[in-house]
NUTI-814222 format. One record per residue (C-alpha): residue in three letters; residue number from 0; x, y, z. Coordinates in Angstrom, 1 decimal. Last residue first. Layout:
# residues N
+------+-----+--------+--------+--------+
! type ! seq !     px !     py !     pz !
+------+-----+--------+--------+--------+
!  ALA ! NUM !      X !      Y !      Z !
...
+------+-----+--------+--------+--------+
***
This chain:
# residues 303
+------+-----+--------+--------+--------+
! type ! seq !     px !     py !     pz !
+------+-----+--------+--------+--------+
!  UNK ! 302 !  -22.8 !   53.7 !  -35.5 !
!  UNK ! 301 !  -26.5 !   54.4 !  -36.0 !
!  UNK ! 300 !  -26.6 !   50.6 !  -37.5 !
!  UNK ! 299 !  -24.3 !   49.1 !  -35.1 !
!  UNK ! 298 !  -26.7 !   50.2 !  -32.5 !
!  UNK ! 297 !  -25.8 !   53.2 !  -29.7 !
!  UNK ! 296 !  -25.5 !   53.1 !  -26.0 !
!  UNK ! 295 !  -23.3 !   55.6 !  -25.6 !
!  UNK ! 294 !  -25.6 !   58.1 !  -26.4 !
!  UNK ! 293 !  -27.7 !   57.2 !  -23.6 !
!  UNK ! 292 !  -31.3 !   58.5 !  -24.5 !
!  UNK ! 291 !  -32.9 !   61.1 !  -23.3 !
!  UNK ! 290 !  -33.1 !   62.7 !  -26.3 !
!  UNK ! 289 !  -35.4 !   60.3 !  -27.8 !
!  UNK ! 288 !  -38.4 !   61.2 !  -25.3 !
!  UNK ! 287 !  -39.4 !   57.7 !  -23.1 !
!  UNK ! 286 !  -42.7 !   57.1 !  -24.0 !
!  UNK ! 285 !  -45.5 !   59.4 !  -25.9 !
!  UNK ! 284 !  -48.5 !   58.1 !  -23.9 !
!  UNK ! 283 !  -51.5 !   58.7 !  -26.0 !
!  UNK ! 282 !  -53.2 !   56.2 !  -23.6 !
!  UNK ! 281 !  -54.1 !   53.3 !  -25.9 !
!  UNK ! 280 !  -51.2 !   54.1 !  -28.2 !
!  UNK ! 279 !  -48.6 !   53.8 !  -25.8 !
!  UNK ! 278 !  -44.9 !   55.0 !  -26.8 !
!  UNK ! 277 !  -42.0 !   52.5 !  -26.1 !
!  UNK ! 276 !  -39.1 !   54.8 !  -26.7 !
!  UNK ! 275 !  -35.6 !   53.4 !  -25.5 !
!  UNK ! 274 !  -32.2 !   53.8 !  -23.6 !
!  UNK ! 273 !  -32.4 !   56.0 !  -21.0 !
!  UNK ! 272 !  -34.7 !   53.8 !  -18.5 !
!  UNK ! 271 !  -32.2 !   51.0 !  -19.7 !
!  UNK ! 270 !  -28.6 !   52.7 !  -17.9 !
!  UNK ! 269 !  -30.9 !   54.2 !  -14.8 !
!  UNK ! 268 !  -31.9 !   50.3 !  -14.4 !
!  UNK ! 267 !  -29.0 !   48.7 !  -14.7 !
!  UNK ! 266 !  -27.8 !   48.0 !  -11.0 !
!  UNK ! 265 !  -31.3 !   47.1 !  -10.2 !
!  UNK ! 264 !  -31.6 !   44.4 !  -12.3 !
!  UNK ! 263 !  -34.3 !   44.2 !  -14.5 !
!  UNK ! 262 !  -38.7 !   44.3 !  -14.7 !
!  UNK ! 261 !  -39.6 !   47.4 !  -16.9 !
!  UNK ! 260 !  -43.3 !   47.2 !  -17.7 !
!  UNK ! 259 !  -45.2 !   49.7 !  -19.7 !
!  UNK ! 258 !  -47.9 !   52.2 !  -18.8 !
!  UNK ! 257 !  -51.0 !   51.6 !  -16.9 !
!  UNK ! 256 !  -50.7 !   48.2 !  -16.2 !
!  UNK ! 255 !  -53.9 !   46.3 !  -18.3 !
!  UNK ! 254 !  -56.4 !   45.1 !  -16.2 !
!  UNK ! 253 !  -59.2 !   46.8 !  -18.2 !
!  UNK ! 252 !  -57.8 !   48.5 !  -21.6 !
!  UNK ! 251 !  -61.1 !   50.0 !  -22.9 !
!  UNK ! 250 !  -61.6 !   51.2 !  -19.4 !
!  UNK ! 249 !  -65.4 !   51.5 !  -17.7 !
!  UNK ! 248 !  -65.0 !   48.4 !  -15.4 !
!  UNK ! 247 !  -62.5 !   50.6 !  -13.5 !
!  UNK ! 246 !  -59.1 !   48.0 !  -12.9 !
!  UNK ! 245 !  -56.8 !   50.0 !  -15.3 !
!  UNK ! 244 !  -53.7 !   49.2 !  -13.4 !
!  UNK ! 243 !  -50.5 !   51.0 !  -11.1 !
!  UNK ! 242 !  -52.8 !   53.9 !   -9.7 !
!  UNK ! 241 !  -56.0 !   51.4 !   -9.5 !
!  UNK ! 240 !  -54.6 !   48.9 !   -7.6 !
!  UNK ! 239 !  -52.9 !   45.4 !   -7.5 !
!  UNK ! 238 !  -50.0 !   45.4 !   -4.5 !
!  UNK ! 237 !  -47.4 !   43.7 !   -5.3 !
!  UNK ! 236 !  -45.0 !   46.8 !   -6.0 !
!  UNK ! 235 !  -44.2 !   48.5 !   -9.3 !
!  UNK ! 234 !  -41.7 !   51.4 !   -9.0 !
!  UNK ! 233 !  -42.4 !   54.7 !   -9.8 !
!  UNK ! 232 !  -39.9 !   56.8 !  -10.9 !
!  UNK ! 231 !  -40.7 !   60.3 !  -12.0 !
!  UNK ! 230 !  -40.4 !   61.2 !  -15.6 !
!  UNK ! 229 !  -39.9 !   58.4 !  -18.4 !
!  UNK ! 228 !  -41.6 !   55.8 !  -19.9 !
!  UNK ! 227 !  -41.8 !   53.4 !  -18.3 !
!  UNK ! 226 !  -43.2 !   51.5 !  -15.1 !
!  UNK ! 225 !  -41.1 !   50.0 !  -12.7 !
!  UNK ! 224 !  -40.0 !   46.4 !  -11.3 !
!  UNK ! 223 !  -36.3 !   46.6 !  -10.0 !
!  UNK ! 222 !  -35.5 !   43.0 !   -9.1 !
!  UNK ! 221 !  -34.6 !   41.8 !   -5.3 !
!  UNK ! 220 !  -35.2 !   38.0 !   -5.1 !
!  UNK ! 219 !  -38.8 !   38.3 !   -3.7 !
!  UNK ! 218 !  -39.7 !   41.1 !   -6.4 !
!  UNK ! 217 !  -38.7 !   38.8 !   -8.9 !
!  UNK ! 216 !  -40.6 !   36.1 !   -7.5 !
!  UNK ! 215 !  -44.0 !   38.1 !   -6.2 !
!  UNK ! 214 !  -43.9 !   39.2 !  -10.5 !
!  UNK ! 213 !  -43.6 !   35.5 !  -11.6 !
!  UNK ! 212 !  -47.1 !   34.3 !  -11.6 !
!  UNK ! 211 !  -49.1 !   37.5 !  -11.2 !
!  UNK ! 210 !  -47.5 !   39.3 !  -14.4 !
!  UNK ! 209 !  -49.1 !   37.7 !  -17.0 !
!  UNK ! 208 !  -52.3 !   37.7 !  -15.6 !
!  UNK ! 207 !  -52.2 !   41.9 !  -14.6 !
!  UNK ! 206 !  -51.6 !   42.8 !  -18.2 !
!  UNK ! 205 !  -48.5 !   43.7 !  -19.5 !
!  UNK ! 204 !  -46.8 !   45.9 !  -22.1 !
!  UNK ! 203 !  -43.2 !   44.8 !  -22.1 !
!  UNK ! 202 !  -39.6 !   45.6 !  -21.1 !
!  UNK ! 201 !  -37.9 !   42.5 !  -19.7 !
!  UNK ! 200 !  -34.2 !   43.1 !  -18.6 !
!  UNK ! 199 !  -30.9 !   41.0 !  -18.6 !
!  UNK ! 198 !  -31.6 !   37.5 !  -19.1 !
!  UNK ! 197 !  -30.7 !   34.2 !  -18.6 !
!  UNK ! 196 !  -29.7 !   34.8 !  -14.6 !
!  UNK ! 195 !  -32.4 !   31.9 !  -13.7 !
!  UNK ! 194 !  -34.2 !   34.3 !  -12.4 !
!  UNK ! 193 !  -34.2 !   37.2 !  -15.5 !
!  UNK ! 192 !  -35.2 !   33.6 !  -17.3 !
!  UNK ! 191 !  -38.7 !   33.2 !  -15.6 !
!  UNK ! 190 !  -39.6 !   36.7 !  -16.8 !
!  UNK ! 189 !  -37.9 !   36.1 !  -19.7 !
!  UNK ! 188 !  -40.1 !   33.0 !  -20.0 !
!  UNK ! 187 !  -43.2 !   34.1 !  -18.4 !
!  UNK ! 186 !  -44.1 !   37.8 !  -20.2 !
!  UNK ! 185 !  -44.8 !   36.1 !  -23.9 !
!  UNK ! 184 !  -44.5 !   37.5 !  -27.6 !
!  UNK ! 183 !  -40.9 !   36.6 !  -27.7 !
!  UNK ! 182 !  -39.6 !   39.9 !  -29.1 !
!  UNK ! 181 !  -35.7 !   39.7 !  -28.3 !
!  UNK ! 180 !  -32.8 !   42.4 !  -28.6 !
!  UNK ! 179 !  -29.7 !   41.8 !  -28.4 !
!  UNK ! 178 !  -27.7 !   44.2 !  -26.5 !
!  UNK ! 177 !  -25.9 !   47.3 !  -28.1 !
!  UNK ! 176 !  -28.6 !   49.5 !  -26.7 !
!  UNK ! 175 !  -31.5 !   52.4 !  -28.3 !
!  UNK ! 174 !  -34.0 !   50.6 !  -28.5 !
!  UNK ! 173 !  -37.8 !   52.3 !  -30.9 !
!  UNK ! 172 !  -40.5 !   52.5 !  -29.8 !
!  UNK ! 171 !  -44.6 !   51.9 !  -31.4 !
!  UNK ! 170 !  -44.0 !   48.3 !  -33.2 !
!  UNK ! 169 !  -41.5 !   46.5 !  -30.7 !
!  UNK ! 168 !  -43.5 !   48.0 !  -27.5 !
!  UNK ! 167 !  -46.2 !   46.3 !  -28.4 !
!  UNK ! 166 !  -44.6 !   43.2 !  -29.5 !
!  UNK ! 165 !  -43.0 !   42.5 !  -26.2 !
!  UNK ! 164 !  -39.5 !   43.3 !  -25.7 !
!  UNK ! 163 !  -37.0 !   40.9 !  -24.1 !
!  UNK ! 162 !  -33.4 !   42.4 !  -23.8 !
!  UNK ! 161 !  -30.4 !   39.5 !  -23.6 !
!  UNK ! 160 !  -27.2 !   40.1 !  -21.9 !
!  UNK ! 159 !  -24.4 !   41.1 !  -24.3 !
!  UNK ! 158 !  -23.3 !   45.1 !  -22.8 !
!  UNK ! 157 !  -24.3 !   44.3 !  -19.2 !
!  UNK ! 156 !  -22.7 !   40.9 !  -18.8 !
!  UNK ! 155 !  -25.8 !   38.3 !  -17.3 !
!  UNK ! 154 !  -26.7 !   39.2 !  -13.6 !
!  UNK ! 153 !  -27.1 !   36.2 !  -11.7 !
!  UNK ! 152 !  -29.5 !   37.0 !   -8.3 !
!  UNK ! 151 !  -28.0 !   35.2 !   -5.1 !
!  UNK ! 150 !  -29.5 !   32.2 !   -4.0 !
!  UNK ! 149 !  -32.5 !   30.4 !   -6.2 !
!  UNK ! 148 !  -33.5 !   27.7 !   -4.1 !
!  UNK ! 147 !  -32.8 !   24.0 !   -5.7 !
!  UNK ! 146 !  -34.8 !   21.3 !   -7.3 !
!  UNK ! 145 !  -35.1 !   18.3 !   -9.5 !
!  UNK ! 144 !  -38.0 !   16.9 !  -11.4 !
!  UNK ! 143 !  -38.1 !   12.7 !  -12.7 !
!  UNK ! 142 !  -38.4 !   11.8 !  -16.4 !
!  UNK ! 141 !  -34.7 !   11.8 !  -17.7 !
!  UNK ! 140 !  -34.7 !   15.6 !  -17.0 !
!  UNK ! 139 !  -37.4 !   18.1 !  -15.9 !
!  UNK ! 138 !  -35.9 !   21.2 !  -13.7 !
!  UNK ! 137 !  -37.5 !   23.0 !  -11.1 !
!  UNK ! 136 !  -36.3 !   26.3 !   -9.7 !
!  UNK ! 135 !  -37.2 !   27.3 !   -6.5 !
!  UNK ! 134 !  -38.0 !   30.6 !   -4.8 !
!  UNK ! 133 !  -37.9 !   30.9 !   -1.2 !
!  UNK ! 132 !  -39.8 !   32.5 !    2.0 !
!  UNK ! 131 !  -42.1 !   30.2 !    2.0 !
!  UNK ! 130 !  -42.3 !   28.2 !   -1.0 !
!  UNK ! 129 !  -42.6 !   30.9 !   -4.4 !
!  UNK ! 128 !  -42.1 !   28.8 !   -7.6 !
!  UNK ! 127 !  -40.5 !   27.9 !  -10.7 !
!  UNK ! 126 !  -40.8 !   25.5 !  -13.1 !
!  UNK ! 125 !  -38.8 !   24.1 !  -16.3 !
!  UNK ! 124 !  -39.6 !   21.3 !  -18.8 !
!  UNK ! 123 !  -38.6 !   23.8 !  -21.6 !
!  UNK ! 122 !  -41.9 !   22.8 !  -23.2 !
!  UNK ! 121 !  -43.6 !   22.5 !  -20.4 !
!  UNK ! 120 !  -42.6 !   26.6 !  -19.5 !
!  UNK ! 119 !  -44.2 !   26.4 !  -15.8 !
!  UNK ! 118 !  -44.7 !   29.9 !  -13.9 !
!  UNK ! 117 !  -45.5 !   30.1 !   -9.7 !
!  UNK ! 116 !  -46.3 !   32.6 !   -7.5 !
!  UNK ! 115 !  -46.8 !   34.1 !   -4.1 !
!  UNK ! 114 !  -48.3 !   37.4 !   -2.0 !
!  UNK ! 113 !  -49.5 !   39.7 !   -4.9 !
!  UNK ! 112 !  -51.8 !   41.6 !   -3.1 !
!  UNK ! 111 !  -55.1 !   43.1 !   -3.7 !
!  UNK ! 110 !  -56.3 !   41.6 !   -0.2 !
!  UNK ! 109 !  -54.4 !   38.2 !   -0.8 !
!  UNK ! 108 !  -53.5 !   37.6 !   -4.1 !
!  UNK ! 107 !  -51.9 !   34.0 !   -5.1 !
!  UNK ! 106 !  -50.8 !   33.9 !   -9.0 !
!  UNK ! 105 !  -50.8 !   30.7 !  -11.7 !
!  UNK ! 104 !  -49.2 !   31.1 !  -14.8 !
!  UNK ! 103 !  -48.7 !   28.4 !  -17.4 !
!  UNK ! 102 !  -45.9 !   29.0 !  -20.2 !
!  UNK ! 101 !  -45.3 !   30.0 !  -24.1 !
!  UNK ! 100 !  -42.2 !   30.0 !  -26.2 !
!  UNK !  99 !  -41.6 !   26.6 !  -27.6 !
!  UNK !  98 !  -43.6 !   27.6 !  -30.9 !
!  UNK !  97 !  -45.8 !   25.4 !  -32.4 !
!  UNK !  96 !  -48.1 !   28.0 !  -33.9 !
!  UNK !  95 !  -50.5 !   28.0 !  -31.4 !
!  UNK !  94 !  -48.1 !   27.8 !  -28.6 !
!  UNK !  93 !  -46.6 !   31.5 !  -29.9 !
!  UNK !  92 !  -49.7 !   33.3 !  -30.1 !
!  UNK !  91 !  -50.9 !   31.9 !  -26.9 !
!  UNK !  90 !  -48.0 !   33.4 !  -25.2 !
!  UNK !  89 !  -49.1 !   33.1 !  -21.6 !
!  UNK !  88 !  -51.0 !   30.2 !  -21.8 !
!  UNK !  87 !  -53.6 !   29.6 !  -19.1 !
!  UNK !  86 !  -53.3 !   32.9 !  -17.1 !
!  UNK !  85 !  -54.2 !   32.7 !  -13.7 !
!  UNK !  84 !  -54.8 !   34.8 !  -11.2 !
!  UNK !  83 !  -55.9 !   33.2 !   -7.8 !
!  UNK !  82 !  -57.5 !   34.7 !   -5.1 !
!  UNK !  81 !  -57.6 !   35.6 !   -1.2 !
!  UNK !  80 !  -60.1 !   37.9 !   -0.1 !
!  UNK !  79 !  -61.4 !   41.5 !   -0.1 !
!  UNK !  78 !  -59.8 !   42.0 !   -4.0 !
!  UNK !  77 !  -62.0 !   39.0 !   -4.9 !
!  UNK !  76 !  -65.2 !   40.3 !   -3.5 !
!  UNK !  75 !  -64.7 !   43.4 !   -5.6 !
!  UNK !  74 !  -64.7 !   41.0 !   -8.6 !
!  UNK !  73 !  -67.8 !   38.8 !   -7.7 !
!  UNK !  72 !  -69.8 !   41.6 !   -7.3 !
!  UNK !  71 !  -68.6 !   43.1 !  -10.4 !
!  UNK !  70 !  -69.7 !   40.0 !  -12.7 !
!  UNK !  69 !  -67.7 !   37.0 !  -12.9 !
!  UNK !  68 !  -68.1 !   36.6 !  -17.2 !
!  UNK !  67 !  -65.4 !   38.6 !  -18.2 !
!  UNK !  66 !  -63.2 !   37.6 !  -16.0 !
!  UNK !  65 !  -63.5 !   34.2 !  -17.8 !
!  UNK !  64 !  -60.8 !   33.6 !  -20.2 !
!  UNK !  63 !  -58.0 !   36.3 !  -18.6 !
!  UNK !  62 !  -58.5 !   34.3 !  -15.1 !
!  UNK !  61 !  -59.2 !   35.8 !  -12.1 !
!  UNK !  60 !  -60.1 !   33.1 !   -9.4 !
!  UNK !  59 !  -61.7 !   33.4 !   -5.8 !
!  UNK !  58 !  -61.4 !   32.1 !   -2.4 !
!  UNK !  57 !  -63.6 !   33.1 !    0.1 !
!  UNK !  56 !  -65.3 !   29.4 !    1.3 !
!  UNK !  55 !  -68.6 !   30.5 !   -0.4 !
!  UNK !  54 !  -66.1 !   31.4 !   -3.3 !
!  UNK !  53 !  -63.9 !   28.1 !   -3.6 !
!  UNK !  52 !  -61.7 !   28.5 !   -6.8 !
!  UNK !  51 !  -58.9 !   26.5 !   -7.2 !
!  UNK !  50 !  -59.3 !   23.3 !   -8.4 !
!  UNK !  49 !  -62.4 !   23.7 !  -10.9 !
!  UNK !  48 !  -61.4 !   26.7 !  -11.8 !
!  UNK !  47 !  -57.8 !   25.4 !  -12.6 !
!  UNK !  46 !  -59.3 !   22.9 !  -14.6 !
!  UNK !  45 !  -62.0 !   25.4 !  -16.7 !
!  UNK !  44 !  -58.9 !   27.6 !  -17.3 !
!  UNK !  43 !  -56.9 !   24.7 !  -18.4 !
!  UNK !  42 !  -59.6 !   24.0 !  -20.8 !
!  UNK !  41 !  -60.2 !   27.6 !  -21.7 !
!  UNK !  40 !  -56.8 !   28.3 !  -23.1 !
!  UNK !  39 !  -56.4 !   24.8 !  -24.4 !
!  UNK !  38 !  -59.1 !   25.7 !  -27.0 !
!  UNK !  37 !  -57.4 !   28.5 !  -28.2 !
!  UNK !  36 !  -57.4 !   31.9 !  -27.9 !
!  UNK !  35 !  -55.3 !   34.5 !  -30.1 !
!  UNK !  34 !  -55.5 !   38.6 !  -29.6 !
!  UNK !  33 !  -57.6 !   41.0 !  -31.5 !
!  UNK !  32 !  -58.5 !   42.6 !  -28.6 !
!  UNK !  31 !  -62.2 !   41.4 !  -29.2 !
!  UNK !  30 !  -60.7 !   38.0 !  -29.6 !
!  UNK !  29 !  -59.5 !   36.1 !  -32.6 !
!  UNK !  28 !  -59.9 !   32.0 !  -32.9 !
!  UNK !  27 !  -58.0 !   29.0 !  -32.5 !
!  UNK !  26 !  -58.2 !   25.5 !  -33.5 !
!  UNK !  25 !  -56.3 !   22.9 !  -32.0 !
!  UNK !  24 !  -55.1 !   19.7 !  -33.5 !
!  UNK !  23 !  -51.3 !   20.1 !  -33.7 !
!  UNK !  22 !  -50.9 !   20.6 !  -29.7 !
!  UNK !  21 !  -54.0 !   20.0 !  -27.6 !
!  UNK !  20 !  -52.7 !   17.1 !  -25.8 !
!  UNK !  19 !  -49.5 !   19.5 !  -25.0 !
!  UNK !  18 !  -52.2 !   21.6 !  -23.3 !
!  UNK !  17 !  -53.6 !   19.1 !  -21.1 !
!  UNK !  16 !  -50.2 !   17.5 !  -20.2 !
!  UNK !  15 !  -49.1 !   21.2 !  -19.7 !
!  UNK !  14 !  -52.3 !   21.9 !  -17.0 !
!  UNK !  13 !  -51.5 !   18.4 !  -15.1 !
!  UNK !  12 !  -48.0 !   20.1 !  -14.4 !
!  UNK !  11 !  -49.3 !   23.4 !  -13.3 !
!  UNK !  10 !  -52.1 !   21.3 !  -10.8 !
!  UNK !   9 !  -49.0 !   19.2 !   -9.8 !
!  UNK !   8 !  -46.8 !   22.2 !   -8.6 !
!  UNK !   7 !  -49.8 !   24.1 !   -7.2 !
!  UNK !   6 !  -50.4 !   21.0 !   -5.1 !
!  UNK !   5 !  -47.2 !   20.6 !   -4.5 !
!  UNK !   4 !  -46.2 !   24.6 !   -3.4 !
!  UNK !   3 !  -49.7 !   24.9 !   -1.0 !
!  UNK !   2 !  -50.2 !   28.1 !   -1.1 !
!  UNK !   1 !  -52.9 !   28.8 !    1.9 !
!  UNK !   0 !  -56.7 !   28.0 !    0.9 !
+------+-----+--------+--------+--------+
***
């Protein structure tokens, strides 16, 4: 099953009708991680099952609500053939408590590669998606979707553009930068918004479904993807293996990326490798050591 951009278009769009329906009525529970699931997590899990995965015919699904449940047959089949990642709601934490700051991932990986992708924030009414060779931007207004091909990448002022942090990385580091500094609780929407030129940098602790949807994007359009903290550089390609992600059934932290995620422009990437801690508790990763830090990049408050 090739990507097909309108079917994967129209299977995202059916999936936010599903999880608006959801909205104000749901209930929602802990997981072992101690993270949120709700009951629009597994139905639009169940519907892109249903549309996507085909494994007599080789094509397979990894989704973060049933993973769990494929087996490791299944699993090593999967990174032999072509197969979706999905992740229902990225920023389930948010959507559950009305928040507008979630979105609806859907990844293609061919041979343990990232090859395509597409990320839909309903409640934004914007989409994005690999077609071909291009990215495009969708855009909901007055009813009907418009769209154009992302050209050049938009870099936002270095000093005021925005800096998306996830909440791991909020409670163990620390920022060093004059930027403002956003924890959204979701990978998709500055993900989404480093394309649309909204943001300056995403630094978060990711697993491998909130990545797959916009990852093959920024990639496609040029942006630095590399693992923090510091030490050698190591940049984060599409390929899904064991030296980039804990993928051995035996890890605590299964499809997590090994260390944290920094996803920016490549003109400021030196600048933001410098400019923050973002220890990992899991590991006993200490992060990026303080005195490696920029000292011109200093907050009001250490001013």
């Amino acid at each position: 099953m090739a990507w097909n951009k309108d079917k994967i278009v129209n299977l995202l769009l059916e999936a936010g009708r599903l999880a608006q329906r959801f909205k104000g009525q749901m209930h929602y529970e802990l997981k072992a991680d101690r993270s949120i699931v709700t009951e629009a997590d597994r139905e639009i899990e169940d519907l892109f099952s249903g549309e996507l995965e085909r494994p007599r015919s080789g094509t397979y699904l990894i989704g973060e609500e049933t993973v769990d449940r494929k087996g490791e047959a299944y699993i090593a089949r999967a990174f032999e053939g072509e197969t979706f990642v999905v992740d229902p709601i990225d920023g389930t934490a948010p959507y559950a408590h009305l928040l507008p700051c979630w979105g609806i991932s859907i990844g293609r990986m061919e041979r343990g590669v990232l090859t395509d992708g597409a990320v839909y924030l309903p409640d934004m009414g914007e989409l994005v998606t690999s077609d071909g060779e291009s990215v495009l931007e969708g855009k909901l207004a007055g009813g009907s979707w418009t769209w154009r091909a992302f050209g050049e990448r938009k870099r936002p002022e270095g000093t005021y553009g925005l800096f998306s942090i996830t909440q791991g990385v909020a409670k163990r580091g620390k920022v060093w930068l004059p930027n403002p500094v956003l924890v959204l609780g979701v990978a998709v929407l500055p993900m989404v918004g480093l394309l649309q030129g909204r943001f300056l940098a995403y630094l978060g602790t990711v697993k491998l479904w909130d990545v797959a949807g916009a990852l093959p994007l920024l990639l496609r359009k040029g942006f630095s993807a590399t693992v923090v903290p510091g030490g050698e550089r190591r940049a984060v390609t599409a390929r899904v293996e064991e030296a980039t992600y804990h993928l051995s059934p035996d890890s605590k932290v299964r499809w997590a990326l090994r260390t944290d995620l920094l996803v920016c422009h490549p003109e400021d990437e030196a600048r933001l490798r410098n400019s923050f801690t973002c220890g990992d508790e899991e590991e006993g990763n200490p992060g990026v050591a303080p005195e490696r830090r920029d000292p011109k990049m200093t907050t009001e408050d250490e001013s």
